[in-house]
N, C-alpha and C positions, 0 to 999 in steps of 0.2 A: 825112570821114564821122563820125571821132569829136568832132570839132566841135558837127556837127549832132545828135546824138545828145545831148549835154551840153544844148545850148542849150536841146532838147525836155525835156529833163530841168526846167531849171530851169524855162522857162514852164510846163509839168506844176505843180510845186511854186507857183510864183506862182497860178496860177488854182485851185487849192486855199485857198491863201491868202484868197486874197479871197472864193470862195463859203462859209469856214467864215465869213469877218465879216459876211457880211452871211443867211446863215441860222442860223447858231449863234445857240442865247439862252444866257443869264446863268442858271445853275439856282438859285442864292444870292439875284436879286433877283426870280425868275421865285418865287421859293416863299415871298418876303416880300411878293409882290403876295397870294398866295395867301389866304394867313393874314391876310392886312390885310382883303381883301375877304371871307371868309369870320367873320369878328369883326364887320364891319360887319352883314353878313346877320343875325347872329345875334343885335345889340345891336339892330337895326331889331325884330327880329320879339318882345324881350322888351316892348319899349318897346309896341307897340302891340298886346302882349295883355295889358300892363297897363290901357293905357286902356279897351279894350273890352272888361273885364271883366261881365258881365251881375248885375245887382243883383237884388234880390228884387224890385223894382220891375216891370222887365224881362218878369218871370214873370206879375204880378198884369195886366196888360196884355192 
């Protein structure tokens, strides 16, 4: 009985194991995605309200 008990034990810990690798993320690469695409966002939206800035032209139109 304390056999079985043991064994239960360790597949317990195995199958932990493996549902934290394959749902557990990375917080260090998960927060450098983060800031990479949030930098992009933000270098996108400087970049194209420079170009479409509206001139006095714009206006006289």
């Amino acid at each position: 009985m304390e056999d079985a008990l043991e064994r239960n034990e360790e597949e317990k810990f195995n199958i932990k194991e493996i549902l934290s690798s394959i749902e557990d993320i990375d917080f260090a690469e998960k927060t450098i995605e983060y800031v990479t695409a949030s930098t992009m966002y933000t270098a996108s939206l400087q970049a194209s309200s420079k170009i479409m800035q509206p001139s006095l032209i714009d206006y006289l139109r």
